[in-house]
Backbone bond lengths (Angstrom), bond angles and torsions (degrees), N, CA, C in turn:
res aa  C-N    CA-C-N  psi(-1)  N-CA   C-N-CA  omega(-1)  CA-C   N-CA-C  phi
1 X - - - 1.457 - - 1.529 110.77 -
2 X 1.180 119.84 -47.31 1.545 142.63 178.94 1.839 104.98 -43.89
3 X 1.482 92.66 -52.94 1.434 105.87 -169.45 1.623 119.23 -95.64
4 X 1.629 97.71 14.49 1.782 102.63 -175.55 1.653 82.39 -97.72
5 X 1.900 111.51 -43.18 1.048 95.16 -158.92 1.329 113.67 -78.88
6 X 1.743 122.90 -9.13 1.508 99.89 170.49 1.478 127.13 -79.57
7 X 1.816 110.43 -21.81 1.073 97.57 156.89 1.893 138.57 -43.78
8 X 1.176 108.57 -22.94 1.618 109.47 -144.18 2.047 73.19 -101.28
9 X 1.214 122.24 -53.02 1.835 122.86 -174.01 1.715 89.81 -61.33
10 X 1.116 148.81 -44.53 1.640 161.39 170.31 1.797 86.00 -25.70
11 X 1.410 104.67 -79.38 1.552 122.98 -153.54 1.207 99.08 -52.21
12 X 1.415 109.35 -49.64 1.668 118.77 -158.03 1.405 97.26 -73.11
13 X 1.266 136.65 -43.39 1.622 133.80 -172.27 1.800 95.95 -67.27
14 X 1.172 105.45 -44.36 1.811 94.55 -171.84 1.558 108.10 -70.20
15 X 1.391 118.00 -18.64 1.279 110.37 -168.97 1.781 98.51 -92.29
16 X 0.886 133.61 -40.75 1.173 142.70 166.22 1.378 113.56 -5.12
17 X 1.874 133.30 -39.01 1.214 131.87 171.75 1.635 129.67 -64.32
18 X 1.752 91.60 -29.06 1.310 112.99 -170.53 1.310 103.98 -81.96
19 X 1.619 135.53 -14.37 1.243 131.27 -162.19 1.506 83.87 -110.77
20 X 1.206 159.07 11.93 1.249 153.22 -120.66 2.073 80.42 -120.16
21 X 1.287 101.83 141.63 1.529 82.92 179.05 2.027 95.68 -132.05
22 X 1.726 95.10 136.42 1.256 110.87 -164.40 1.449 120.75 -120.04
23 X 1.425 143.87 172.03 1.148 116.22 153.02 1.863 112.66 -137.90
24 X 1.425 138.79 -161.56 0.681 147.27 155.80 1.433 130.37 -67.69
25 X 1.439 133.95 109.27 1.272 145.45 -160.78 2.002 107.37 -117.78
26 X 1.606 106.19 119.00 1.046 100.52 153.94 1.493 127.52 -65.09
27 X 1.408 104.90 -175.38 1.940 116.21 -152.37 1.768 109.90 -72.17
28 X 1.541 99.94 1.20 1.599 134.32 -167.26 1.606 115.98 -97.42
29 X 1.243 90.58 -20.78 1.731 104.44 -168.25 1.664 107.78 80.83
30 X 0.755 115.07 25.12 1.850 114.41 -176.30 1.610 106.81 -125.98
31 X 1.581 102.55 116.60 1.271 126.31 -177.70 1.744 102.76 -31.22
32 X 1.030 101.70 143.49 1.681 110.77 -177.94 1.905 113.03 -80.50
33 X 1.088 118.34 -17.83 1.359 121.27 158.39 1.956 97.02 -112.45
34 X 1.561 91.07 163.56 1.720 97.35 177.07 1.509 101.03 92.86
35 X 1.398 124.85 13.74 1.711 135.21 168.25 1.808 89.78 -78.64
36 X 1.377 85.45 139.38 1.801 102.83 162.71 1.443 110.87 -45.95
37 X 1.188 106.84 106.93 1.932 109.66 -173.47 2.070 104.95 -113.98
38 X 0.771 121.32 173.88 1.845 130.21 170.16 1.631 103.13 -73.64
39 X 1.453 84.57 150.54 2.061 87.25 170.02 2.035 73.04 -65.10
40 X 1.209 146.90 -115.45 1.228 137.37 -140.58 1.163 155.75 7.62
41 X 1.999 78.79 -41.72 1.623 99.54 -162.08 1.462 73.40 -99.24
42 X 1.420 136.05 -36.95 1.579 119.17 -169.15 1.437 120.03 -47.23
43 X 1.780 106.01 -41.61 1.433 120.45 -171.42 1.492 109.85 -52.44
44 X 1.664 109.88 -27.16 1.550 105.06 -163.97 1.715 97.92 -112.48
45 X 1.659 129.11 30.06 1.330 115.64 151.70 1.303 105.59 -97.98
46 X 1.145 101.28 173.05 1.965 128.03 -172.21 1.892 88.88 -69.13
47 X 1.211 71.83 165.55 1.764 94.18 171.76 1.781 113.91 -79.41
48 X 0.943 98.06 115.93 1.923 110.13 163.81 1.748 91.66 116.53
49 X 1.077 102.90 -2.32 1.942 89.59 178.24 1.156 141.02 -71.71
50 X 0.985 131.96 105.34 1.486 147.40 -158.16 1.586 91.62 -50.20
51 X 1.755 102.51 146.81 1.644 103.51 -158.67 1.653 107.56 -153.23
52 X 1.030 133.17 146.86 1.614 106.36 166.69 1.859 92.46 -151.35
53 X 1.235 100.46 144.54 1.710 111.16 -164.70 1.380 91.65 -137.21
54 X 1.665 112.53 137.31 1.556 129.68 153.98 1.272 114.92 -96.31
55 X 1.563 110.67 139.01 1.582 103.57 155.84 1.992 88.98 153.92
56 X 1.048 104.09 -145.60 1.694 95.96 -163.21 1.525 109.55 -122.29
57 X 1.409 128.76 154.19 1.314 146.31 -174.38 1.660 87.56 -92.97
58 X 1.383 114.00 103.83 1.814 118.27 169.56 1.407 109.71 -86.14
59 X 1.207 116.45 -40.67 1.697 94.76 -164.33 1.938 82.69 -154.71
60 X 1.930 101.09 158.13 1.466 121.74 164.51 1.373 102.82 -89.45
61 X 1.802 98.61 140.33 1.673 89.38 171.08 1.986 89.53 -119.20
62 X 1.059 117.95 30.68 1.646 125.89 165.69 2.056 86.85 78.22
63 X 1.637 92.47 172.64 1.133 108.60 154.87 1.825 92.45 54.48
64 X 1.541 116.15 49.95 1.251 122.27 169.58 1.624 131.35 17.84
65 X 1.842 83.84 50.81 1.626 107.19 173.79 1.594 87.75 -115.60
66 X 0.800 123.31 148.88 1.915 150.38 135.89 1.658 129.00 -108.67
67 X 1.295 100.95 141.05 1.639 109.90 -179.36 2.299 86.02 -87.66
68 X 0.970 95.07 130.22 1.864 111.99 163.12 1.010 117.38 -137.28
69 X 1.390 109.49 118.70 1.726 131.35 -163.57 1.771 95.17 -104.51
70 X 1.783 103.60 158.08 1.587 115.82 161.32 1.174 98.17 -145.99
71 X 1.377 112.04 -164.59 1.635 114.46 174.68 1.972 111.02 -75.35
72 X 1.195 113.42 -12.65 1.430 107.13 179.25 1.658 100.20 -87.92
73 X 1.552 126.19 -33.85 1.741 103.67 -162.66 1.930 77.66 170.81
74 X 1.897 90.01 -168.78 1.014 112.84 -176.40 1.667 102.56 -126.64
75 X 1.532 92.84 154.70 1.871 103.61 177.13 1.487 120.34 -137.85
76 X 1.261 158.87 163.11 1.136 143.37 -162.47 1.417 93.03 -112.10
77 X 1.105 140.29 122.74 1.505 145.80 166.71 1.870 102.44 -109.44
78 X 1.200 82.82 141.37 1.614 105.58 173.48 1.720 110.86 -107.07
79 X 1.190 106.72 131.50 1.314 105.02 172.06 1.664 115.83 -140.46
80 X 1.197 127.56 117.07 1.160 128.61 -159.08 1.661 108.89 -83.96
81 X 1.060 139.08 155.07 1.541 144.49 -141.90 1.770 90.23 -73.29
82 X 1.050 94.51 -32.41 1.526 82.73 -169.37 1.569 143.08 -98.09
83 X 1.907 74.23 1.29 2.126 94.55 164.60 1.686 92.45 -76.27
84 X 1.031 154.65 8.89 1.677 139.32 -154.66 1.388 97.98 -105.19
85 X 1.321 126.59 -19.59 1.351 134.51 -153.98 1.540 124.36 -29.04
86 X 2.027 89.05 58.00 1.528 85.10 160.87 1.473 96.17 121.69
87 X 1.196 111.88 -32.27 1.629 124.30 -174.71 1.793 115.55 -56.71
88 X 0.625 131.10 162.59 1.371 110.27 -170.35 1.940 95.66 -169.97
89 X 1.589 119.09 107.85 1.553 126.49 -152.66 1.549 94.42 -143.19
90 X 1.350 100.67 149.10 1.657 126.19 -156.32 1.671 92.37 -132.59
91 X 1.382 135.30 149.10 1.023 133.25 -178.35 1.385 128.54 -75.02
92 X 1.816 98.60 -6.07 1.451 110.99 153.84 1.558 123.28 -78.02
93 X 0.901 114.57 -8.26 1.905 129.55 -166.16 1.326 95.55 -95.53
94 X 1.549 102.44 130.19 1.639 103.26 -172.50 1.780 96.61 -110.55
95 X 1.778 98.06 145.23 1.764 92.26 -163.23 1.966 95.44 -132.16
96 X 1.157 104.19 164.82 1.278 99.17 -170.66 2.047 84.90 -117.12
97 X 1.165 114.13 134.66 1.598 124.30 -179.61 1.643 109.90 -104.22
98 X 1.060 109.63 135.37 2.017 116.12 173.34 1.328 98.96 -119.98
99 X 1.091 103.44 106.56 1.852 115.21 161.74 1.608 116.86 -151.34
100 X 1.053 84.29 -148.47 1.943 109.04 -170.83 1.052 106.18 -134.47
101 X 1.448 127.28 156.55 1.311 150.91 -161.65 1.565 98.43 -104.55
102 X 1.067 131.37 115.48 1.553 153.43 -179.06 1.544 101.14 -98.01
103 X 1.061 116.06 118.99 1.741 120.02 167.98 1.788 92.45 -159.55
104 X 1.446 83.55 108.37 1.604 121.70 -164.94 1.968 94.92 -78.15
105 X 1.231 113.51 -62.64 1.396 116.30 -179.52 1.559 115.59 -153.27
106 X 1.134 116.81 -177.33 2.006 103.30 -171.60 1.500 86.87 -100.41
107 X 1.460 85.88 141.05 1.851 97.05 -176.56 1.598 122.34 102.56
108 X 1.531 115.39 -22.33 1.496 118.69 168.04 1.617 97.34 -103.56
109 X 1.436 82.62 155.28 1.521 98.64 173.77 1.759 136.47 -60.25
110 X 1.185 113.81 130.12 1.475 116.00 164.12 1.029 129.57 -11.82
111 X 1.412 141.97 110.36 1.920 114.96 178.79 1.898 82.50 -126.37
112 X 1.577 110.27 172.19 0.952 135.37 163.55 1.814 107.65 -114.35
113 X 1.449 106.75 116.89 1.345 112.56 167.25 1.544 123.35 -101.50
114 X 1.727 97.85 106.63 1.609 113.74 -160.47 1.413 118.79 -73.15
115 X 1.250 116.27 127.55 1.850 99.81 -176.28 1.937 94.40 -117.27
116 X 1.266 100.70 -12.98 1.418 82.79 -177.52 1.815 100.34 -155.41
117 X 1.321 119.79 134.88 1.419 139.36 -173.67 1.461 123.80 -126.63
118 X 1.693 114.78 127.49 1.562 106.42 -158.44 1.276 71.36 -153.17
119 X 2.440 102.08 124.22 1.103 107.18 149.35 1.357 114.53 -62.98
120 X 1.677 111.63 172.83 1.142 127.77 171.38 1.627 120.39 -108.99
């Protein structure tokens, strides 16, 4: 019994590298998706893709949605009370956003889901 179970903790520690989850890094150390992209170009990545957009928070639509404009358009970003930590932005204040690309179902709109926000 002793020795089934070190086999089976054995397997699982060696396999442990292979489950290891990684990604592709430019020559910079910075993940190869998650580059400053357009609300535009955001609209047309896949869902869960790491993303980061400049430009300004214009208006609350409540219920920790925002309209965020750039020079290409506008996108609805969500930001939950507790990415704000402290930050405090006027629709003149230009902010740089870190999230993911939210695409809920085909046919609703684009959102950006914000985990992290830095005026500029």
């Amino acid at each position: 019994m002793k020795f089934r179970l070190f086999i089976i903790v054995f397997a699982l520690f060696i396999a442990r590298p292979v489950c290891a989850q990684g990604g592709f890094v430019d020559g910079a150390g910075k993940p190869a998706t998650g580059g400053i992209v357009t609300v535009e170009e955001a609209k047309k990545l896949r869902d869960d893709t790491p993303a980061r957009l400049q430009g300004n928070i214009v208006r609350a639509l409540g219920d920790e949605k925002y309209i965020f404009r750039d020079a290409s358009g506008e996108i609805v970003v969500e930001i939950d009370d507790d990415v704000w930590r402290g930050v405090t932005v006027g629709p003149g204040d230009s902010v740089e956003i870190r999230g993911e690309v939210d695409k809920d179902f085909p046919g609703f709109p684009v959102e950006i889901e914000v985990d992290a926000i830095k005026k500029l």
